[in-house]
FISELO-662831 format. One record per atom (N, C-alpha, C): residue in three letters; z, y, x. Coordinates in pm, whole numbers, plus 50000, padded with zeros to 5 digits. Last residue first. Example, Ala and Ser with C-alpha at 12.3 -4.5 7.8 and 13.67 -1.06 7.14 Angstrom:
BEGIN
SER507084977551285/SER507144989451367/SER507875000351290/ALA507804943151319/ALA507804955051230/ALA507804967051320/
% end
This chain:
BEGIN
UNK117892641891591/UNK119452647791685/UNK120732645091605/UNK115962639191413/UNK116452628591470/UNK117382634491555/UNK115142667991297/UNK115482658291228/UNK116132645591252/UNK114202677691598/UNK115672676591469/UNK115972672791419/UNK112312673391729/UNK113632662691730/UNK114462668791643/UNK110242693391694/UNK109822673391640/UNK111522668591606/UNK111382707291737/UNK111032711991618/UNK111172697191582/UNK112052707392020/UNK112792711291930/UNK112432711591781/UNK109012705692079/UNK110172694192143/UNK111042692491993/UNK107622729892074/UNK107232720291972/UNK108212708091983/UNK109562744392215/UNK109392748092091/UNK109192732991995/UNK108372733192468/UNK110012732492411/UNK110252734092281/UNK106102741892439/UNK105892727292432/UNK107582719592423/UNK106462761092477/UNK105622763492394/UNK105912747292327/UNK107472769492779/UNK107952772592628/UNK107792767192526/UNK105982754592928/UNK107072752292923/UNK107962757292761/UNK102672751493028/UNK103252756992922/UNK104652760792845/UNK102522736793208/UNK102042748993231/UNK102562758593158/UNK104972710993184/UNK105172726693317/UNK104202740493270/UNK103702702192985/UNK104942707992975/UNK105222716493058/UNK100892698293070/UNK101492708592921/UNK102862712392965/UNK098892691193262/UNK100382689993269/UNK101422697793153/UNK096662692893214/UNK096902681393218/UNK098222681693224/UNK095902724693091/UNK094952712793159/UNK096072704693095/UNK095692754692843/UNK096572745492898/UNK095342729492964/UNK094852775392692/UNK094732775292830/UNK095872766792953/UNK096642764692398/UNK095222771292463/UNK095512770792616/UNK097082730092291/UNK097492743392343/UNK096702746692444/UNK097702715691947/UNK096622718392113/UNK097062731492144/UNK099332686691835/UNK099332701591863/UNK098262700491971/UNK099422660991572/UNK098692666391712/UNK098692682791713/UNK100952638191458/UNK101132650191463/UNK100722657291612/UNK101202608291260/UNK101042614891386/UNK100712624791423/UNK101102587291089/UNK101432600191055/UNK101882607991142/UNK099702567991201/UNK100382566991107/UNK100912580991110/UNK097472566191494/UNK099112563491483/UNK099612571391331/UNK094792576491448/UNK095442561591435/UNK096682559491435/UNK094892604291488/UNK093902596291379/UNK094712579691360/UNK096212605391727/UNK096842613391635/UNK096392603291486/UNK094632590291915/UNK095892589791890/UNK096062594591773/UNK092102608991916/UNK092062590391920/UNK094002587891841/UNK092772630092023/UNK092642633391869/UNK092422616291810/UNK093192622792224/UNK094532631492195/UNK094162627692041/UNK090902618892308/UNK091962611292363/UNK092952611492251/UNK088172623792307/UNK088862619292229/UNK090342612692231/UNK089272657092305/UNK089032650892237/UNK088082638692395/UNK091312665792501/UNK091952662092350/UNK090882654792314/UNK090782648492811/UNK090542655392726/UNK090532653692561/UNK092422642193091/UNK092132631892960/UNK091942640792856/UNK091752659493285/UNK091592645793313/UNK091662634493217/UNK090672685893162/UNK089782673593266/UNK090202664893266/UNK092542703492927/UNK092432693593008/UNK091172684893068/UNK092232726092798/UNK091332724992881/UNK091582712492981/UNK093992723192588/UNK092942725192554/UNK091532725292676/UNK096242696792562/UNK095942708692658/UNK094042712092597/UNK098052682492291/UNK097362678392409/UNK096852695092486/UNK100822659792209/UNK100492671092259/UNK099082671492330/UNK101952644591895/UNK100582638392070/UNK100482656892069/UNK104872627191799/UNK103922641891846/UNK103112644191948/UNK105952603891521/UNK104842605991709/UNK104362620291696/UNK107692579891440/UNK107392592891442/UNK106752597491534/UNK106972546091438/UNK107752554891503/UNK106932568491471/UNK104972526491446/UNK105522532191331/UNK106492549091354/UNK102122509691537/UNK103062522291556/UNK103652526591421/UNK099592500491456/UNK100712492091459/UNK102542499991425/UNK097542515591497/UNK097942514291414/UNK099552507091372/UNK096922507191784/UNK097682517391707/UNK098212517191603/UNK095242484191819/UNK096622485391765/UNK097832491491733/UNK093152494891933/UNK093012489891763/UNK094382481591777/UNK093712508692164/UNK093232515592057/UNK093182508691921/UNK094522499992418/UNK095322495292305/UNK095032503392160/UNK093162487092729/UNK092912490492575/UNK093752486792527/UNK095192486493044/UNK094372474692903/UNK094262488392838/UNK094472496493366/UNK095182497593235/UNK094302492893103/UNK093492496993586/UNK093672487993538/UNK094022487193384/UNK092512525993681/UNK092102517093660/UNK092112504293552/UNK095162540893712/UNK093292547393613/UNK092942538593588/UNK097142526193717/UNK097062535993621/UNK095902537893576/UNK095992512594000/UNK096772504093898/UNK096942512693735/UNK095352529694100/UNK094232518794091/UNK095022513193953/UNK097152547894161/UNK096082551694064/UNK095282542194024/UNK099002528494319/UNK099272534794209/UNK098502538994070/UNK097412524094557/UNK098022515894438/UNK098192521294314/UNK097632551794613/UNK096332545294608/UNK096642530194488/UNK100362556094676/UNK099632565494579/UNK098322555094536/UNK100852538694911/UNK101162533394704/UNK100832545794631/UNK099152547295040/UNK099222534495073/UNK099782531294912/UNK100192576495102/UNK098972571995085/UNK098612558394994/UNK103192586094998/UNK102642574195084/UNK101322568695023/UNK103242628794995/UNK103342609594882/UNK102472599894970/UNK102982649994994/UNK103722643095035/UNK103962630195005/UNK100702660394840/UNK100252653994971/UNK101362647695051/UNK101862663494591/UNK100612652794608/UNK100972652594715/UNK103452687194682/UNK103762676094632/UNK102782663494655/UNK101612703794740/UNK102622698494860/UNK102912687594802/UNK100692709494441/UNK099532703294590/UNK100302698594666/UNK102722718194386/UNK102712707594324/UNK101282703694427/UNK103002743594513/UNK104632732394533/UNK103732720594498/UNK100572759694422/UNK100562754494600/UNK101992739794613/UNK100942759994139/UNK100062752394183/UNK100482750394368/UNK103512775294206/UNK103962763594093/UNK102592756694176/UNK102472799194277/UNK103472794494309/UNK103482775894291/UNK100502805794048/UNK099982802594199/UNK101072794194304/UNK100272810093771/UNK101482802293866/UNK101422799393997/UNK098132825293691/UNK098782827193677/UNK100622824093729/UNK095902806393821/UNK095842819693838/UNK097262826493831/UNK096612778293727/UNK096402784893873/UNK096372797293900/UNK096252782093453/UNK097552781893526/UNK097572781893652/UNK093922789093407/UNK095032803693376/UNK095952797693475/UNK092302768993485/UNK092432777293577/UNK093322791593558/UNK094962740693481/UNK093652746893391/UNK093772758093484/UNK095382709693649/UNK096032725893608/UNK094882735493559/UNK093702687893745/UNK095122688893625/UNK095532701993594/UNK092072695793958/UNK091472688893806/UNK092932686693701/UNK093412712294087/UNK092052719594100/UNK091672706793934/UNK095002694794276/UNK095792704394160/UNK094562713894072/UNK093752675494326/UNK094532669394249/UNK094802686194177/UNK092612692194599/UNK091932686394431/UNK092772678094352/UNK095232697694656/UNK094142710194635/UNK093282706194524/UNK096012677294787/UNK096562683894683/UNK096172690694572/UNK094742660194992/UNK094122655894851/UNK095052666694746/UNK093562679295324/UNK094782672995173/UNK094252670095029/UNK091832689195451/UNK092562700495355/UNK093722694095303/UNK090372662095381/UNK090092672395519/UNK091212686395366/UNK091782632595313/UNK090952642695233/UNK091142654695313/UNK092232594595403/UNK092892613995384/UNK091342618695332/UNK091982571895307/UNK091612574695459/UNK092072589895467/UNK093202563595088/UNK093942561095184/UNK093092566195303/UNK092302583994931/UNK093502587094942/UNK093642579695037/UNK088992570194943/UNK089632589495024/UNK090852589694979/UNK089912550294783/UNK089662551894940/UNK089412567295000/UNK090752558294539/UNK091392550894618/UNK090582551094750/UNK088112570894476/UNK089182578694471/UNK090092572794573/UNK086672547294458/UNK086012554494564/UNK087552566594567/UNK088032530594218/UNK087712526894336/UNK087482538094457/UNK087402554394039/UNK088452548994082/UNK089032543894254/UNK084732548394038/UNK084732559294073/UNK086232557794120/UNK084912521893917/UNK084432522994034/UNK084292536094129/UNK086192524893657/UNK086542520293756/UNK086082517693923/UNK083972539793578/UNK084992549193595/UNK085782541593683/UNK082102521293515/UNK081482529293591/UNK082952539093638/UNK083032501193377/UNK082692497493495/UNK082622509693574/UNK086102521993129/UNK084862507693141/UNK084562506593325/UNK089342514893086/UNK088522521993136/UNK087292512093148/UNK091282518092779/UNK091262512592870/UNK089912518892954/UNK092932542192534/UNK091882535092595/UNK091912531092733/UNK095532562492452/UNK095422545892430/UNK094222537692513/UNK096282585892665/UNK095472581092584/UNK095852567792582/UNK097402627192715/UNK097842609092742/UNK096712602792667/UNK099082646192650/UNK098012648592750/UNK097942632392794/UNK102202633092578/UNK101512643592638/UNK100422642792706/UNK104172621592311/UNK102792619092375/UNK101672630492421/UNK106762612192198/UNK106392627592193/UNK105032623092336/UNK108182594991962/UNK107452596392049/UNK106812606192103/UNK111202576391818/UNK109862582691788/UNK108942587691943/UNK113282557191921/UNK113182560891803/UNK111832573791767/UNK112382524791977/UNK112022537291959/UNK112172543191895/UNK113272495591983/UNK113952503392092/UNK113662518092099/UNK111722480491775/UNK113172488391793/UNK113572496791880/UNK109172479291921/UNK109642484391831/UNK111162494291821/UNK108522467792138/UNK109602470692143/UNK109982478492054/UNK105582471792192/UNK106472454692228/UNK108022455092189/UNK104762492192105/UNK103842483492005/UNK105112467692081/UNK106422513292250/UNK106282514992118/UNK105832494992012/UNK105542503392509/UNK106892501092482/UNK107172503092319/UNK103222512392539/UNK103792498492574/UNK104552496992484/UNK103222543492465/UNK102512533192381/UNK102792517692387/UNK105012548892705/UNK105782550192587/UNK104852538392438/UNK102712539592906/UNK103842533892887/UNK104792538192748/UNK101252559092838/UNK100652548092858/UNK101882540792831/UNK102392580892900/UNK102082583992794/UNK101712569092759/UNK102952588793175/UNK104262583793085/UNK103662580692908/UNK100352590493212/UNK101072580493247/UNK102352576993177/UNK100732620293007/UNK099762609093082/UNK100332594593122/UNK104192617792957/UNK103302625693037/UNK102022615993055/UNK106062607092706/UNK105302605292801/UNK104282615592822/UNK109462603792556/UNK108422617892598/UNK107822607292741/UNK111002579692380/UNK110012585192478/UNK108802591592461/UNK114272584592231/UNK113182588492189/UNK112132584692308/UNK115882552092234/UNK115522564592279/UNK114052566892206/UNK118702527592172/UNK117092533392139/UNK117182550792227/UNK120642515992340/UNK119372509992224/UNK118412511492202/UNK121602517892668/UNK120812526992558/UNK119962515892507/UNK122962515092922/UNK123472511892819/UNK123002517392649/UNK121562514493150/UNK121742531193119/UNK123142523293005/UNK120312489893147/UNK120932497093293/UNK121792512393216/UNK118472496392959/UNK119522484292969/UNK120692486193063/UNK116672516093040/UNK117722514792877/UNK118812508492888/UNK115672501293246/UNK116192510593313/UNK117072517293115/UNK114332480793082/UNK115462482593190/UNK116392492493249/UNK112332495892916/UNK113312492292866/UNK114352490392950/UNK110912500193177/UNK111312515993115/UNK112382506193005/UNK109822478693239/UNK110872487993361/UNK111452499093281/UNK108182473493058/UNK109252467393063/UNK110112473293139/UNK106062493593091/UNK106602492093024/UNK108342482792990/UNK105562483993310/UNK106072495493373/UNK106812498393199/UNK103842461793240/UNK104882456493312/UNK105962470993333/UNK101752476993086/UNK102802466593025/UNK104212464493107/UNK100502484393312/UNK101442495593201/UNK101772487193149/UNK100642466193584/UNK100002465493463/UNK100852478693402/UNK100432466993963/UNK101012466393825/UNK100072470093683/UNK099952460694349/UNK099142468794172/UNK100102462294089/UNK102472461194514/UNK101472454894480/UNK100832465194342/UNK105272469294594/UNK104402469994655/UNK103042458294644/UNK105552507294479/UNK105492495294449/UNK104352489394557/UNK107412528694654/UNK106262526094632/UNK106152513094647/UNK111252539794586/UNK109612535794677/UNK108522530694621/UNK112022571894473/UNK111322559594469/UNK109972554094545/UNK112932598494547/UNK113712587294600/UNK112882573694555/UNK109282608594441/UNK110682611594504/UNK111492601794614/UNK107442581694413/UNK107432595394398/UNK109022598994396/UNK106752553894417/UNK106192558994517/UNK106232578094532/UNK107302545094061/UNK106862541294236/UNK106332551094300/UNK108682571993892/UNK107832563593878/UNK107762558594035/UNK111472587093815/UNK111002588093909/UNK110072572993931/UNK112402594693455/UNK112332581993578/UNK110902592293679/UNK115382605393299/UNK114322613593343/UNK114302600393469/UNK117082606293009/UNK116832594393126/UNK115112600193219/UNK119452628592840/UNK118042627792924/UNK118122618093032/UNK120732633392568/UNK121182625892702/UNK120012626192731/UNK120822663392383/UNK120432654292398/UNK120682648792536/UNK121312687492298/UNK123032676592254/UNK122182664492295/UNK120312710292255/UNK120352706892184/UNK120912692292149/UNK120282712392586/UNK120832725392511/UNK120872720392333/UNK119192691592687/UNK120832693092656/UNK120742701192573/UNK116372701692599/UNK116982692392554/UNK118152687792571/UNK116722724392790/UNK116432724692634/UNK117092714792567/UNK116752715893022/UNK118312724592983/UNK117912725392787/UNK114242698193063/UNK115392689993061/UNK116582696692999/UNK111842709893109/UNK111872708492975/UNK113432698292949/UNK111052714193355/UNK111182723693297/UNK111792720793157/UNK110542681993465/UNK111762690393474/UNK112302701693381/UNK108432668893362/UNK109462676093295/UNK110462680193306/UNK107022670293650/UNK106322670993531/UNK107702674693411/UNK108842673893811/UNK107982685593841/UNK106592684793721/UNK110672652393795/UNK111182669393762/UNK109802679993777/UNK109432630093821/UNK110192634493734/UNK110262651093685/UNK106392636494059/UNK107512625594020/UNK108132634693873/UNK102622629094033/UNK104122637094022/UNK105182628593996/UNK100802610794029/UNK100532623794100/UNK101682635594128/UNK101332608393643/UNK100422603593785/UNK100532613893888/UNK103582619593453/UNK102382621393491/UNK102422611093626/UNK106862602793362/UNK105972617093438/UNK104452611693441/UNK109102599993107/UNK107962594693189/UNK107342605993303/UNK111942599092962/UNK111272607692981/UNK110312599693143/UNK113932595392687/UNK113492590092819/UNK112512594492827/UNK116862606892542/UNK115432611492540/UNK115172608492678/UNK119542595892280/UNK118892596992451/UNK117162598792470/UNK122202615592135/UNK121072606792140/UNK120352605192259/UNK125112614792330/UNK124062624592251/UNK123422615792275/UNK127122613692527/UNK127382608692442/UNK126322612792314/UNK126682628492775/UNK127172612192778/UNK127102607492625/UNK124592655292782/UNK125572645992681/UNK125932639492681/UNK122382655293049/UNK123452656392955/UNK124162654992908/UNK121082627593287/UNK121952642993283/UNK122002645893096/UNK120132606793532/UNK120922605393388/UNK121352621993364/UNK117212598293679/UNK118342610193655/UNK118722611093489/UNK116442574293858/UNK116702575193732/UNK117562584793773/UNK114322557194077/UNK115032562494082/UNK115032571893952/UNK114042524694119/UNK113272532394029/UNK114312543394019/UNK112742493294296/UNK113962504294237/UNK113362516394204/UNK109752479394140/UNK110882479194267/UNK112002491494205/UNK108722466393943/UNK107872473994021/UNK108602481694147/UNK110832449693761/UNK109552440893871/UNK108542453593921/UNK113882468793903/UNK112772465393834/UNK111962459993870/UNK116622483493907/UNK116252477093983/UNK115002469393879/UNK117942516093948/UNK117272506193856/UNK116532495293937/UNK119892539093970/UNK118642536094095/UNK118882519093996/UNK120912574393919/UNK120572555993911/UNK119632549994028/UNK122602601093912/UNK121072597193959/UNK121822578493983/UNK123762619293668/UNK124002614693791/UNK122782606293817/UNK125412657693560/UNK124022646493625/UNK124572634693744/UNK128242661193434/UNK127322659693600/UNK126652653693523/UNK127542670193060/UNK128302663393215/UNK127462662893301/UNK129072690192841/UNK127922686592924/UNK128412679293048/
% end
């Protein structure tokens, strides 16, 4: 097993802070985060597993979360798509598996349908192919302006109040207050970008699913609010070619943290065959 060492990628959405850790020499599993979180606090929990089974982990710190600064214009998931092959390129990696979180979930679909080769299958969390119509983008809109004028309490509280189902508030109280701090430590100014550019902007790629060849496990949360299995989860599974949908009970938006075990289990099961 070797040091972890942390990158810093240089990309058209700006430097991109990258934790290289396991195996120097083990297949490689790139790993996306959720909206609203950086790296470790959406899969952190799920990184000693995947050494523990001989895998290299490229864990990215998206704009504007941890050591990464905040892009400084709106972006496309296409284009974040390309940052995620770079940061391959930078690493010295052909192919990887990508585990996407929501957001990371958008981008692994990029990168699947432009980059074939470069995948070797897909593990799709709490995530969707569809683009957004008028009325959501405008709610969007109104989101983006109570992040940049503030939210009386902090925007944590409701960030952590629509992604974490209420077992896992109840039950992790801990975990929910770090990950509210979290939200509220983040630069207004490219959080707001950020979501405009994620909730918002993001193209439709539902009738080219099909396209997908790569092995795919769409996880989804049974009580997720912010992209609910159905139709998100169950959109995916139906169209990507022999695609493999788990649901897990008293789980929201963040599966892998709420659920950590469960969703290691299902990790380990998907990647064997490819380790």
């Amino acid at each position: 097993m070797t040091t972890p060492q942390t990158l810093t990628v240089l990309t058209t959405l700006g430097p991109l802070h990258v934790q290289d850790g396991g195996p120097a020499d083990g297949p490689v599993a790139f790993l996306w985060p959720s909206l609203f979180s950086d790296g470790a606090t959406s899969w952190g929990a799920q990184l000693d597993g995947l050494h523990a089974l001989g895998w290299r982990t490229l864990l990215v710190d998206p704009p504007g979360t941890a050591a990464s600064a905040p892009a400084w214009r709106r972006f496309t998931m296409e284009e974040c798509g390309e940052a995620a092959l770079r940061v391959l390129d930078d690493a010295g990696v052909d192919r990887a598996v990508f585990l996407g979180l929501s957001w990371g979930g958008f981008v692994a679909l990029r990168v699947a349908l432009a980059a074939p080769d470069r995948v070797r299958a897909l593990v799709l969390s709490n995530t969707s192919a569809r683009g957004v119509g008028l009325v959501e983008r405008l709610r969007v809109g109104m989101m983006c302006l109570l992040i940049r004028v503030g939210v009386p309490g902090g925007l944590g509280r409701l960030v952590a109040a629509a992604m974490l189902s209420d077992h896992s508030r109840r039950h992790d109280a801990g975990f929910a207050s770090r990950f509210a701090a979290t939200v509220n430590s983040l630069d207004p100014r490219g959080l707001a970008r950020a979501v405009r550019s994620v909730l918002a902007d993001r193209t439709d790629v539902v009738d080219v699913l099909h396209r997908i060849t790569a092995p795919t496990l769409v996880i989804a949360g049974a009580e997720d609010k912010a992209l609910p299995r159905a139709p998100h989860s169950d959109e995916l599974a139906e169209r990507i070619v022999g695609a493999r949908l788990e649901v897990l009970p008293r789980v929201g938006h963040l599966a892998p943290r709420e659920q950590p075990a469960e969703v290691a289990k299902l990790i380990k099961e998907f990647l064997a065959p490819l380790g």
